[in-house]
PDB file of the backbone (N, CA, C, O) and the ligand in Angstrom, with CONECT records:
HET     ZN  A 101       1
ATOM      1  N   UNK A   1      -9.875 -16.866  -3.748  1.00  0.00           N
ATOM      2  CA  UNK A   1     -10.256 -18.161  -3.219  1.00  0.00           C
ATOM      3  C   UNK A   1     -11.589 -18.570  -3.845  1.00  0.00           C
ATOM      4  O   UNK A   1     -12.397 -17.669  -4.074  1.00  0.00           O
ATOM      5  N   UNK A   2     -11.936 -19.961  -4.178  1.00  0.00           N
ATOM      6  CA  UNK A   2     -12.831 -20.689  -4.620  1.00  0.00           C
ATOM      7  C   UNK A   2     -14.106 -20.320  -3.109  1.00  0.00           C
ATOM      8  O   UNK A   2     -13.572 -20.453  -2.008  1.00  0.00           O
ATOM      9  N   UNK A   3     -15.265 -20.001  -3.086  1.00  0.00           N
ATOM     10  CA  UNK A   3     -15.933 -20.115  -1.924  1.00  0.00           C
ATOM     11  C   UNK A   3     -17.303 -20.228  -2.207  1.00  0.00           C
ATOM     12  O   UNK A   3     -17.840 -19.299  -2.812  1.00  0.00           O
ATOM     13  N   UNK A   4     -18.077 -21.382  -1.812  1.00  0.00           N
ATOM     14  CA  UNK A   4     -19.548 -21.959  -2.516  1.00  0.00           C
ATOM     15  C   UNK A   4     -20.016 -21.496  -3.424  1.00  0.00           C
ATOM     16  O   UNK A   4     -21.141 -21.021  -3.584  1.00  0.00           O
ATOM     17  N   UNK A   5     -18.760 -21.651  -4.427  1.00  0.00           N
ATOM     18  CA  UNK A   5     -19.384 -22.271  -6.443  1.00  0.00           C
ATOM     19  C   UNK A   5     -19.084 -20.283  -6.482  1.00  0.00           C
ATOM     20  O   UNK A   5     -19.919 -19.645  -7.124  1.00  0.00           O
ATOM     21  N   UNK A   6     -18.006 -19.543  -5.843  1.00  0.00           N
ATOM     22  CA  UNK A   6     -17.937 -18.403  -6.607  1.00  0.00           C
ATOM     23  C   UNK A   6     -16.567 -18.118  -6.105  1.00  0.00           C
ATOM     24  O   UNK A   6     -15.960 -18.840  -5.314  1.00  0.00           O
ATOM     25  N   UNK A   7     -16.090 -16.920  -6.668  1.00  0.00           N
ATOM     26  CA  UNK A   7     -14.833 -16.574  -6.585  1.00  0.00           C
ATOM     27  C   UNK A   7     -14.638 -15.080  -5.713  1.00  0.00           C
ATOM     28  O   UNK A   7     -14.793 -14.046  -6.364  1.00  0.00           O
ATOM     29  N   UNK A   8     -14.401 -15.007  -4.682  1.00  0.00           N
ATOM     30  CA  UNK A   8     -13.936 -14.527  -3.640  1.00  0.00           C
ATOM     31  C   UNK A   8     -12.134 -13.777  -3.210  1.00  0.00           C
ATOM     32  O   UNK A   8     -11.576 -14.614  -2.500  1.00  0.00           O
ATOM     33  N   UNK A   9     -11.608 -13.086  -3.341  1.00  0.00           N
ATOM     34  CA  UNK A   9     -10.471 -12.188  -2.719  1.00  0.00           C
ATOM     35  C   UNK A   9     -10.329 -12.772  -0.490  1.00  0.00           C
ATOM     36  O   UNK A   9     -10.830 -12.482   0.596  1.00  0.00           O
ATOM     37  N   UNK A  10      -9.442 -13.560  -1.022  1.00  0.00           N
ATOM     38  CA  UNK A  10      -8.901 -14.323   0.272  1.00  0.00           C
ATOM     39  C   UNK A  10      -7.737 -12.845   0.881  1.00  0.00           C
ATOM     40  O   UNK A  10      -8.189 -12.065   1.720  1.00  0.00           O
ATOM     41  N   UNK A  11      -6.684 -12.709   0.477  1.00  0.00           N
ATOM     42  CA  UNK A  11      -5.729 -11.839   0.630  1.00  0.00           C
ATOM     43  C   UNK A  11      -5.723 -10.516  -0.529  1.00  0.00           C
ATOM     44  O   UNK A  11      -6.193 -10.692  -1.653  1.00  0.00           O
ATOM     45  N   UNK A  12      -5.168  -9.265  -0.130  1.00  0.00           N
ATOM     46  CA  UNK A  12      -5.076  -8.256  -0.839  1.00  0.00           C
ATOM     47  C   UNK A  12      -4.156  -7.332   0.195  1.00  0.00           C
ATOM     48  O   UNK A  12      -4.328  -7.187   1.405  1.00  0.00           O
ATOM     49  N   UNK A  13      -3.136  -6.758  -0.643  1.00  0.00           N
ATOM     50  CA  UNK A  13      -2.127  -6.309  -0.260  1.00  0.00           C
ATOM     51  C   UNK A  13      -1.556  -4.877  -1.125  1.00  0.00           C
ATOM     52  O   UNK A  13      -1.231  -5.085  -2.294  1.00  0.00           O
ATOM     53  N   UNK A  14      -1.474  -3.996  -0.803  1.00  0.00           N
ATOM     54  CA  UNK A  14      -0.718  -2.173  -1.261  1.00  0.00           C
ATOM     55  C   UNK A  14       0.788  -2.776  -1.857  1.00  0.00           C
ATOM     56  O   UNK A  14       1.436  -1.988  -2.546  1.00  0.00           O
ATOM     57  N   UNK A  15       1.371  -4.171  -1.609  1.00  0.00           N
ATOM     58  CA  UNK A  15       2.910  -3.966  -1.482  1.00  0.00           C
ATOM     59  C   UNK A  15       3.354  -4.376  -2.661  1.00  0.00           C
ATOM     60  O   UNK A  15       3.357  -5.538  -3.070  1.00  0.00           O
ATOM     61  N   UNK A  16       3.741  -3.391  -3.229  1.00  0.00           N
ATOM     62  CA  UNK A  16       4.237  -3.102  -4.503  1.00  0.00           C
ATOM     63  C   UNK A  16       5.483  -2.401  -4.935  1.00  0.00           C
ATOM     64  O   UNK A  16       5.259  -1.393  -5.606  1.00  0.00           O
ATOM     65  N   UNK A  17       6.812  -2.697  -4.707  1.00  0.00           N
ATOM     66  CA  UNK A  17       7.788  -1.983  -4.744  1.00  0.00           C
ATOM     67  C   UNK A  17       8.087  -1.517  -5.838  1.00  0.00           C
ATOM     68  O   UNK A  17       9.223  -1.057  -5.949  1.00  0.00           O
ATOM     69  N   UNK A  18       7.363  -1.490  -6.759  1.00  0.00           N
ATOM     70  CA  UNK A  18       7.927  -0.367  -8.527  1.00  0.00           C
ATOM     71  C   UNK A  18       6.501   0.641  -8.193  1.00  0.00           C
ATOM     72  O   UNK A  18       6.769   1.834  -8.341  1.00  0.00           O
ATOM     73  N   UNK A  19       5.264   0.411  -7.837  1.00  0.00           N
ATOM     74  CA  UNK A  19       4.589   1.921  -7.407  1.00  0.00           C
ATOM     75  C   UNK A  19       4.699   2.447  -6.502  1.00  0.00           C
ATOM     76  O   UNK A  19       4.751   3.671  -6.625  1.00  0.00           O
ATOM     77  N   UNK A  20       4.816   1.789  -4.874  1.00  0.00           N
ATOM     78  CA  UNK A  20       4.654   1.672  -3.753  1.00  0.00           C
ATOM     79  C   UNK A  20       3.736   2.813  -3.245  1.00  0.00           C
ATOM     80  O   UNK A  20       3.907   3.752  -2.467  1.00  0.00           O
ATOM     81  N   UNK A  21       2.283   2.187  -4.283  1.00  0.00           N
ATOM     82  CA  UNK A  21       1.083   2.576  -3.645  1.00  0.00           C
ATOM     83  C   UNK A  21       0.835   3.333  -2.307  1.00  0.00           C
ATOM     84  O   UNK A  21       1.443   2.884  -1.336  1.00  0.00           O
ATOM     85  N   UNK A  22      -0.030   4.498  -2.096  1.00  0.00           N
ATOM     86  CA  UNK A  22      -0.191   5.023  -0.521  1.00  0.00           C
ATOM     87  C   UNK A  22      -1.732   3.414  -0.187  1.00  0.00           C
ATOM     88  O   UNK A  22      -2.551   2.848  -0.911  1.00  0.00           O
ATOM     89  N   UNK A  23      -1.453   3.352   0.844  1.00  0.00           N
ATOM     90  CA  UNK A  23      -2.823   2.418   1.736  1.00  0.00           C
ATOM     91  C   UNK A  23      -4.211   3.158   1.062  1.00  0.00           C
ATOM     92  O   UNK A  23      -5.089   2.389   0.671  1.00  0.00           O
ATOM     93  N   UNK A  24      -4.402   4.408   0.937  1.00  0.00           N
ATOM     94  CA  UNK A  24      -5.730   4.964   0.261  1.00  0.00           C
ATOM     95  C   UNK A  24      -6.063   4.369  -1.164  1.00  0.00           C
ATOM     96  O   UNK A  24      -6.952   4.906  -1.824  1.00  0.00           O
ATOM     97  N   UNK A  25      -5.421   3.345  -1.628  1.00  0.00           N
ATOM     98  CA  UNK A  25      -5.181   3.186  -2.606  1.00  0.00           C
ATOM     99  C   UNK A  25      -6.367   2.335  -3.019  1.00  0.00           C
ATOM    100  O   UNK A  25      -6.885   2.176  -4.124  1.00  0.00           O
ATOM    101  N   UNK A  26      -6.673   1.798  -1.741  1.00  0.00           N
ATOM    102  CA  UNK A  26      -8.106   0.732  -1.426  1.00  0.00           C
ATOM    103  C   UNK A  26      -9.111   1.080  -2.006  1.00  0.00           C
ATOM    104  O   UNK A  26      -9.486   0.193  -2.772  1.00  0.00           O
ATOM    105  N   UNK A  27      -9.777   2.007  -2.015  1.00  0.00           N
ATOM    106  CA  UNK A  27     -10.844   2.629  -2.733  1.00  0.00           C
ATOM    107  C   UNK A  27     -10.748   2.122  -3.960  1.00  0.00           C
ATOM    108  O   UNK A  27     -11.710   1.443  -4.317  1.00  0.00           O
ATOM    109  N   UNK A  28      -9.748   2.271  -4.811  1.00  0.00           N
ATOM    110  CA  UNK A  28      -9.640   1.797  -6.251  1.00  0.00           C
ATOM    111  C   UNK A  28      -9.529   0.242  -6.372  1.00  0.00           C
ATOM    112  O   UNK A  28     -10.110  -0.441  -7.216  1.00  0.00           O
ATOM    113  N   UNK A  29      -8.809  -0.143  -5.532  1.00  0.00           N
ATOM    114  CA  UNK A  29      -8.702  -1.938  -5.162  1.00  0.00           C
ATOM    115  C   UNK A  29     -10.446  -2.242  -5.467  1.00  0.00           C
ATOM    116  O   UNK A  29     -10.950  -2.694  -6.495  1.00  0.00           O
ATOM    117  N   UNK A  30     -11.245  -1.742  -3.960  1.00  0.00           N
ATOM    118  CA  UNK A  30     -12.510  -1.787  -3.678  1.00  0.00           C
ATOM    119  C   UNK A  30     -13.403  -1.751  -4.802  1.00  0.00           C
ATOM    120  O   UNK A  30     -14.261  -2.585  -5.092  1.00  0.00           O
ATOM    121  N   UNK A  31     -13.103  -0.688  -5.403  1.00  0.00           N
ATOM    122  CA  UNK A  31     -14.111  -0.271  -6.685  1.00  0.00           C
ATOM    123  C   UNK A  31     -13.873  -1.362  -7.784  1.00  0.00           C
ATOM    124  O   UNK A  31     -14.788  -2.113  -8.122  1.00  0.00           O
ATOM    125  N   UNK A  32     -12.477  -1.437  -8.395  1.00  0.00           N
ATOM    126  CA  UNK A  32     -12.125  -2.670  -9.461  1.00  0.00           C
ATOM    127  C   UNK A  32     -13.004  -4.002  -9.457  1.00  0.00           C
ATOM    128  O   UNK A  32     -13.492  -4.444 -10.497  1.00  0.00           O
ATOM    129  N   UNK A  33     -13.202  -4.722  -7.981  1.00  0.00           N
ATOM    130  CA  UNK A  33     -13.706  -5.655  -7.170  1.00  0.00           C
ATOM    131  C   UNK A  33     -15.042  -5.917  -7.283  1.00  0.00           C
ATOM    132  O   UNK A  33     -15.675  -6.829  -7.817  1.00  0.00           O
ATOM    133  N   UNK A  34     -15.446  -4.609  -6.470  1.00  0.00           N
ATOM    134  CA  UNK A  34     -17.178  -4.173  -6.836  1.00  0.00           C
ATOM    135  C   UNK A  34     -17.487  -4.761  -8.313  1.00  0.00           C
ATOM    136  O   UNK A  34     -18.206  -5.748  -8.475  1.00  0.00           O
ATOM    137  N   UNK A  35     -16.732  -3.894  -9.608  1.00  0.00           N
ATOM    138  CA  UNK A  35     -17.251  -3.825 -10.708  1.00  0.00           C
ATOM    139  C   UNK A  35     -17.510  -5.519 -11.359  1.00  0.00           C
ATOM    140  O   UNK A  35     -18.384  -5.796 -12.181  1.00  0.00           O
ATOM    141  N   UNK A  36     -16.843  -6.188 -10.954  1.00  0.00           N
ATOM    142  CA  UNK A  36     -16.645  -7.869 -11.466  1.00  0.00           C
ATOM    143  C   UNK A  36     -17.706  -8.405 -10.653  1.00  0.00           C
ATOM    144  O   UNK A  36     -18.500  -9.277 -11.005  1.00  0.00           O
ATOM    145  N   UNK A  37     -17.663  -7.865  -9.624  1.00  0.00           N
ATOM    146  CA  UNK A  37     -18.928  -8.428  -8.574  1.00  0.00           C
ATOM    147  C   UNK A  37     -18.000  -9.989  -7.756  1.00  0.00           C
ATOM    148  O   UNK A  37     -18.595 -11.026  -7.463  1.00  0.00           O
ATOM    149  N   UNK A  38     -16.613  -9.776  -7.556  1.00  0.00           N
ATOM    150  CA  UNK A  38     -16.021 -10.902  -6.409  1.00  0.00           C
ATOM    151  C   UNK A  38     -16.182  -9.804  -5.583  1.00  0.00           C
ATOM    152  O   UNK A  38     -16.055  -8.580  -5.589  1.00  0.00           O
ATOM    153  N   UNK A  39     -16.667 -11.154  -4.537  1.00  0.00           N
ATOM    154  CA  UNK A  39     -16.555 -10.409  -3.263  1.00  0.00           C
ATOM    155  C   UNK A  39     -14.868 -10.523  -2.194  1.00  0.00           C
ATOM    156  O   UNK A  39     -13.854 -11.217  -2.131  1.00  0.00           O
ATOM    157  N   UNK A  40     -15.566  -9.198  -1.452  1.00  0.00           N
ATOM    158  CA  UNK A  40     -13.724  -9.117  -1.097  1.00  0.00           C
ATOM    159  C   UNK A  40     -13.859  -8.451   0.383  1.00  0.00           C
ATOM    160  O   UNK A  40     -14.802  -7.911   0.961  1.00  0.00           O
ATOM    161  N   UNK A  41     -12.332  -8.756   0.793  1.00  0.00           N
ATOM    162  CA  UNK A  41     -12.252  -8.123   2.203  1.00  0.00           C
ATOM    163  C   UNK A  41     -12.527  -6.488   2.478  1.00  0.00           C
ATOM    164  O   UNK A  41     -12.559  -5.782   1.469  1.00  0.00           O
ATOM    165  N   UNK A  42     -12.778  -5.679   4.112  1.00  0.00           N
ATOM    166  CA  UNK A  42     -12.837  -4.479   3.884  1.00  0.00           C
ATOM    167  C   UNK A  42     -11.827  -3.256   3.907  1.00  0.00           C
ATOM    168  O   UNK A  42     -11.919  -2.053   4.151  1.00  0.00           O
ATOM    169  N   UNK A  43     -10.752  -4.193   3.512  1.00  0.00           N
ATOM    170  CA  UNK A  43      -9.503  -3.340   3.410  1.00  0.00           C
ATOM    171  C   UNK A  43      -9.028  -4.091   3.243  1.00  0.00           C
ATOM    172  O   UNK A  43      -9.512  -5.216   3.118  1.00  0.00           O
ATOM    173  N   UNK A  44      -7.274  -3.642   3.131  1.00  0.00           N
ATOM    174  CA  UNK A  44      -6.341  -4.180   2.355  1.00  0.00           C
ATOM    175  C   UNK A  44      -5.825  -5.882   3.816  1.00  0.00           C
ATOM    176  O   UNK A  44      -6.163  -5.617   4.969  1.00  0.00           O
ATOM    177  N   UNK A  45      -5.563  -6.415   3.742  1.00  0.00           N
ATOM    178  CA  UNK A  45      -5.164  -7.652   4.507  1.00  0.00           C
ATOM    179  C   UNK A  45      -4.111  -7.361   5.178  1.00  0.00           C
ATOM    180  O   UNK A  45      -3.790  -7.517   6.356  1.00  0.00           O
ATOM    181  N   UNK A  46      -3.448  -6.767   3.969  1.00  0.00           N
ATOM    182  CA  UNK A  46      -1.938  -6.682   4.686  1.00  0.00           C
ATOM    183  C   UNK A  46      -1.414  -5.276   3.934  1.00  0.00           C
ATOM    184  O   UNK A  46      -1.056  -5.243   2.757  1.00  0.00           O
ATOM    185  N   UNK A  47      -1.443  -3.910   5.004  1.00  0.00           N
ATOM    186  CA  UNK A  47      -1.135  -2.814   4.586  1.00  0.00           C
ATOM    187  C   UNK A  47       0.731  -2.575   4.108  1.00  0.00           C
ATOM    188  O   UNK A  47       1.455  -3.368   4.709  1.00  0.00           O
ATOM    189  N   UNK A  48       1.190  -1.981   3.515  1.00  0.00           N
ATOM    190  CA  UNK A  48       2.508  -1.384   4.025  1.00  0.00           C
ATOM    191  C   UNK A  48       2.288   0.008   3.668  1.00  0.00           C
ATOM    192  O   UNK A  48       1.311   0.473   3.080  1.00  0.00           O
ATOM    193  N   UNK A  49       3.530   0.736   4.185  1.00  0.00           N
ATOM    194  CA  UNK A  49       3.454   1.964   4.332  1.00  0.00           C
ATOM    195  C   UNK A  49       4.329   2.150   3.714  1.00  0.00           C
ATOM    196  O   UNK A  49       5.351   1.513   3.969  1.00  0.00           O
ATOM    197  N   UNK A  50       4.319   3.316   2.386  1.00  0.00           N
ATOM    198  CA  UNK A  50       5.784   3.474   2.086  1.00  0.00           C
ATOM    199  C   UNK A  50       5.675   5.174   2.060  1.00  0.00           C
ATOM    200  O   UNK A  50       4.766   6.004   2.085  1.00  0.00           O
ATOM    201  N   UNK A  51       7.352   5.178   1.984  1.00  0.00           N
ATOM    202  CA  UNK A  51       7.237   6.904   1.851  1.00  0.00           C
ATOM    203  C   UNK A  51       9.182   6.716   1.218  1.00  0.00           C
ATOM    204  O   UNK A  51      10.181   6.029   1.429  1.00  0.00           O
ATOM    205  N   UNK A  52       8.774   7.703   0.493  1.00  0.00           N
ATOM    206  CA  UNK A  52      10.722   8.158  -0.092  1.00  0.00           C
ATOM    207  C   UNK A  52      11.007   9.421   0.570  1.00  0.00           C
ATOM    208  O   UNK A  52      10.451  10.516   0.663  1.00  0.00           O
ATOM    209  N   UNK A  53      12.369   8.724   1.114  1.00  0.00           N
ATOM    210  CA  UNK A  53      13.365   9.871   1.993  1.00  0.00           C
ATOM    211  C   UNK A  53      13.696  11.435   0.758  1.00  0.00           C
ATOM    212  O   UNK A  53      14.084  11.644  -0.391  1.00  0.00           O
ATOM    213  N   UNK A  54      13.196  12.235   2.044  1.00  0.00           N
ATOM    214  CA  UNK A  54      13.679  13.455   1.351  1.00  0.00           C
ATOM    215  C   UNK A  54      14.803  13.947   1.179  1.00  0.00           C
ATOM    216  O   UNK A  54      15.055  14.774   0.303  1.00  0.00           O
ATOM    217  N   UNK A  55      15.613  13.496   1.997  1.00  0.00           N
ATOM    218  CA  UNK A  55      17.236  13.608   2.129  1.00  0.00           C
ATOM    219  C   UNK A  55      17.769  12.876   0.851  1.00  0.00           C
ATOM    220  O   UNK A  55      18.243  13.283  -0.210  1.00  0.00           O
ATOM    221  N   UNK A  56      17.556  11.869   1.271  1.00  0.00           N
ATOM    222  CA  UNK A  56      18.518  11.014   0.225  1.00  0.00           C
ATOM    223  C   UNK A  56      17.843  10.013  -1.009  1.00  0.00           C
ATOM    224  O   UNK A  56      18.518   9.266  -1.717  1.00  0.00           O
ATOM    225  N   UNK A  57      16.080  10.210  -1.108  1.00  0.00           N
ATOM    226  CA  UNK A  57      16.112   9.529  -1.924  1.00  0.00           C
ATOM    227  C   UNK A  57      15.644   8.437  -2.265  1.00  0.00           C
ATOM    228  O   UNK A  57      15.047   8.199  -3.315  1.00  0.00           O
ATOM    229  N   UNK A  58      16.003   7.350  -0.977  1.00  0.00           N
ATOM    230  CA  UNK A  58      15.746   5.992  -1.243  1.00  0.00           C
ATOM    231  C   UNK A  58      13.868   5.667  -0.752  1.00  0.00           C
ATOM    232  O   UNK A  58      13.213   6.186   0.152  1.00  0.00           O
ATOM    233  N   UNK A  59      13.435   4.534  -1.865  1.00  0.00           N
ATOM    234  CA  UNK A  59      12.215   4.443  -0.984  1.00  0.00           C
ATOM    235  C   UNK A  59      12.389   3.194   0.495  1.00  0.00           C
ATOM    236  O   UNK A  59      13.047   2.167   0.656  1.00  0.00           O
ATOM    237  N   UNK A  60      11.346   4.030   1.403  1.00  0.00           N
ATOM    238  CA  UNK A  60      11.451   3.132   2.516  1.00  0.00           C
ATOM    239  C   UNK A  60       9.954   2.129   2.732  1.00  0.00           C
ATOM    240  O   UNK A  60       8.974   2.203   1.991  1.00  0.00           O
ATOM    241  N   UNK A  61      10.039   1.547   3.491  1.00  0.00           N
ATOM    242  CA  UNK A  61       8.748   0.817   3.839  1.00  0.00           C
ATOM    243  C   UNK A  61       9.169   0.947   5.225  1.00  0.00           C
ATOM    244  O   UNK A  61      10.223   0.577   5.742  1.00  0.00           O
ATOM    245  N   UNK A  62       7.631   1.850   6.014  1.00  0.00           N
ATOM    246  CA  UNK A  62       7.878   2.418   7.442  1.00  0.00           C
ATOM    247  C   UNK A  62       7.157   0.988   7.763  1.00  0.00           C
ATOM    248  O   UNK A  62       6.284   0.261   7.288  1.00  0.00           O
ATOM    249  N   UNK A  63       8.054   1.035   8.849  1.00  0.00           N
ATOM    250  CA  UNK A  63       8.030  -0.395  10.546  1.00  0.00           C
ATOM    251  C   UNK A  63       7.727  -0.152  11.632  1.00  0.00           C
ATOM    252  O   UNK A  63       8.554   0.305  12.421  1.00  0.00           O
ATOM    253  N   UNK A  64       6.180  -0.444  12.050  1.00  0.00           N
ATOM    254  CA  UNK A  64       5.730   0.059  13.439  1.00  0.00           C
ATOM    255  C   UNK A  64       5.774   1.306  13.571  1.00  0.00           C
ATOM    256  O   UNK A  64       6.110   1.820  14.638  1.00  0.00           O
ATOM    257  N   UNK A  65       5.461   1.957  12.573  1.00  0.00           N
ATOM    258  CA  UNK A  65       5.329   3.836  13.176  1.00  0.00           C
ATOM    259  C   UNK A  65       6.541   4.473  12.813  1.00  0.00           C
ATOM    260  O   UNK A  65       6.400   5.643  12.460  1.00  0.00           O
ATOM    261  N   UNK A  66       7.691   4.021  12.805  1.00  0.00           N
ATOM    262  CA  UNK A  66       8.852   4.407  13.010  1.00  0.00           C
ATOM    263  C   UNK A  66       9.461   4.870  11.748  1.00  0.00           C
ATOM    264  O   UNK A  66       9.979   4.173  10.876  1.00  0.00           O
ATOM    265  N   UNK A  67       9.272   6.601  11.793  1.00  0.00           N
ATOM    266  CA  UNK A  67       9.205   7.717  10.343  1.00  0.00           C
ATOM    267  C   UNK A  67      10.584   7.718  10.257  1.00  0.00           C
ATOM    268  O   UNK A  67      10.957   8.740  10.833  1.00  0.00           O
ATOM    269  N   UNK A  68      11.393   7.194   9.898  1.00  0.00           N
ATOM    270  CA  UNK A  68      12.761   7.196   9.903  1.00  0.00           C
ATOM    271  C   UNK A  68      13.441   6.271   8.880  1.00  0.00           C
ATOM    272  O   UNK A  68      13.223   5.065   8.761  1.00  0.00           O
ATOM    273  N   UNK A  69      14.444   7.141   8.038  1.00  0.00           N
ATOM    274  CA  UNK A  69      14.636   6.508   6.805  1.00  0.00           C
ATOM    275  C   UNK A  69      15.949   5.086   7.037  1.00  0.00           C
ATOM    276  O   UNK A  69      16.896   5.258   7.804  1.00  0.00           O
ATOM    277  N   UNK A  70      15.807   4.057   6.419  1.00  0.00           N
ATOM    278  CA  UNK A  70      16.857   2.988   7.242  1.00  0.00           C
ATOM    279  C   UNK A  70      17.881   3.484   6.407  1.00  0.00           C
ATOM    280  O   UNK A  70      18.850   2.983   6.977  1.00  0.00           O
ATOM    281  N   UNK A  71      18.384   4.167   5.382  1.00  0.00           N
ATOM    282  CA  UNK A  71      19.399   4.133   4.545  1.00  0.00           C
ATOM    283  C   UNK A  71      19.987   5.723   5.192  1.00  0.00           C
ATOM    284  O   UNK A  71      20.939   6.179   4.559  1.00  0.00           O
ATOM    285  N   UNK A  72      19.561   6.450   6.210  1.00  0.00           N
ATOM    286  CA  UNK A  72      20.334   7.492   6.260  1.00  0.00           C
ATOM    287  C   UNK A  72      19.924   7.690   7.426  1.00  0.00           C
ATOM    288  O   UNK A  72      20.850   7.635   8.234  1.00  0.00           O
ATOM    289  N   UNK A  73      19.004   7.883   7.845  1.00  0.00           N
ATOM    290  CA  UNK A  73      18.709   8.492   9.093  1.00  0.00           C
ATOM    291  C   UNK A  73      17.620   9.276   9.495  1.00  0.00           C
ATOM    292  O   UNK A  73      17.105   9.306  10.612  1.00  0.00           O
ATOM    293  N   UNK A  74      17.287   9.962   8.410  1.00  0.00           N
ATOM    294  CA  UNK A  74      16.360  11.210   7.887  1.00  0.00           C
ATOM    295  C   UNK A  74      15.044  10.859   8.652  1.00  0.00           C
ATOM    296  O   UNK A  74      14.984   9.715   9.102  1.00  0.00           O
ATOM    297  N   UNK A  75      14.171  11.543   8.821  1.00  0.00           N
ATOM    298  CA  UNK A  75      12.720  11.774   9.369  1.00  0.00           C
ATOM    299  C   UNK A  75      12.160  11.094   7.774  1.00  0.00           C
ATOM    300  O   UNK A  75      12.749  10.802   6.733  1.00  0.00           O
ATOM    301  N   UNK A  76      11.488  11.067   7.985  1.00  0.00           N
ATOM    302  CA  UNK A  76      10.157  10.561   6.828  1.00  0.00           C
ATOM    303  C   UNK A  76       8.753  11.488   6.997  1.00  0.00           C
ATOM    304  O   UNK A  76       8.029  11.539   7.991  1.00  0.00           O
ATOM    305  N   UNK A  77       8.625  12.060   5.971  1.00  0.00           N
ATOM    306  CA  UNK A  77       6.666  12.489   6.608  1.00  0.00           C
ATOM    307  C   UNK A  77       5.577  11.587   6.839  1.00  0.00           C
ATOM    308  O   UNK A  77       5.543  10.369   6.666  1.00  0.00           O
ATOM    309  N   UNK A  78       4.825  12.254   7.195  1.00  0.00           N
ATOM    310  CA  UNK A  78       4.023  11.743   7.880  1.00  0.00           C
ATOM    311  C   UNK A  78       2.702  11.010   6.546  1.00  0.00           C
ATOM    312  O   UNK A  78       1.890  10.087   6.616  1.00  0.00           O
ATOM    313  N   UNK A  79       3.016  11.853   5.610  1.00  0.00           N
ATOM    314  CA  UNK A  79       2.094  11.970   4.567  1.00  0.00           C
ATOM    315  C   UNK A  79       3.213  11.144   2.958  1.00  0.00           C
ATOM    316  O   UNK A  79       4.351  11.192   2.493  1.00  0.00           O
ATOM    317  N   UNK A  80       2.212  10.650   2.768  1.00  0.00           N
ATOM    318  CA  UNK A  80       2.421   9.431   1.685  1.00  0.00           C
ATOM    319  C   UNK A  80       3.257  11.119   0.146  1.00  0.00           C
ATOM    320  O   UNK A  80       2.842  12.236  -0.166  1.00  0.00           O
ATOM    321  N   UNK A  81       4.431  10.306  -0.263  1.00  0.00           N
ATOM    322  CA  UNK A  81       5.239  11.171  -0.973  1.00  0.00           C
ATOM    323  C   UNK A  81       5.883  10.483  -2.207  1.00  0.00           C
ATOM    324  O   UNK A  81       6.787  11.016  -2.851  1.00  0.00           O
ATOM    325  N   UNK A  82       5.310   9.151  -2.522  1.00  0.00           N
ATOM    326  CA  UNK A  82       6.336   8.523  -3.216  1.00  0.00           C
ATOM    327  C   UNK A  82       5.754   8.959  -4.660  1.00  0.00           C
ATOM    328  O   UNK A  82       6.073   8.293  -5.645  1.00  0.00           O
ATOM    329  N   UNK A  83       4.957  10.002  -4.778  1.00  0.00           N
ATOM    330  CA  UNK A  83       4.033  10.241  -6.380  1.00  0.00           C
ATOM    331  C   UNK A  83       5.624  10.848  -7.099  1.00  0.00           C
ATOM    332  O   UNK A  83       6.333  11.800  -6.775  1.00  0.00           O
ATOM    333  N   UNK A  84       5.799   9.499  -8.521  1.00  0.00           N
ATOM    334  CA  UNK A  84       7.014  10.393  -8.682  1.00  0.00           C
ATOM    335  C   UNK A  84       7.137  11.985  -9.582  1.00  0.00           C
ATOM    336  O   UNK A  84       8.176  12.575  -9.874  1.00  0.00           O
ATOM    337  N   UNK A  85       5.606  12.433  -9.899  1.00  0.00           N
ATOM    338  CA  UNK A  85       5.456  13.877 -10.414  1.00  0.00           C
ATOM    339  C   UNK A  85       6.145  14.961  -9.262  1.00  0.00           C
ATOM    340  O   UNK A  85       6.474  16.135  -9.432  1.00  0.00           O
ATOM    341  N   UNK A  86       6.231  14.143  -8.078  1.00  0.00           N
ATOM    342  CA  UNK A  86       6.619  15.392  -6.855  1.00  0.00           C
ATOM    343  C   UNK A  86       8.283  15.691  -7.154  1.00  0.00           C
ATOM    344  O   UNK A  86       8.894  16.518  -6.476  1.00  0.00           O
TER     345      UNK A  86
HETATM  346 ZN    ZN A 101      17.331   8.694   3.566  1.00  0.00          ZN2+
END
């Protein structure tokens, strides 16, 4: 956003479905930001959560807490898994 004669970060968002970034991801958002000197929000605006089912595979984007994969059924961890070296 344009904001008295400088340039400013209105929205910032993790949701990225070809990395699907963990939320910690901010730090690097944060730092990129810092270095240009726009100023910006203190976290992401709008988080998502993703994690890939261990069962089957697919990536999910968790809804209200709810660790549970929509394409099978499976539990989800608790801990961010989508690094595809794993
Ligand atoms: Zn699954």
């Amino acid at each position: 956003m344009r904001e008295a004669e400088r340039w400013t970060v209105g929205e910032v968002s993790n949701q990225s479905t070809g990395y699907c970034p963990d939320v910690a991801s901010w730090s690097a958002v944060a730092h990129a930001l810092d270095d240009v000197g726009i100023e910006r929000p203190y976290g992401f605006t709008h988080e998502v959560v993703f994690r890939r089912c261990p069962a089957c595979q697919e990536h999910n984007i968790v809804r209200e807490d709810d660790f549970v994969c929509v394409f099978c059924g499976s539990d989800l961890p608790e801990t961010w898994n989508v690094d595809p070296i794993q």
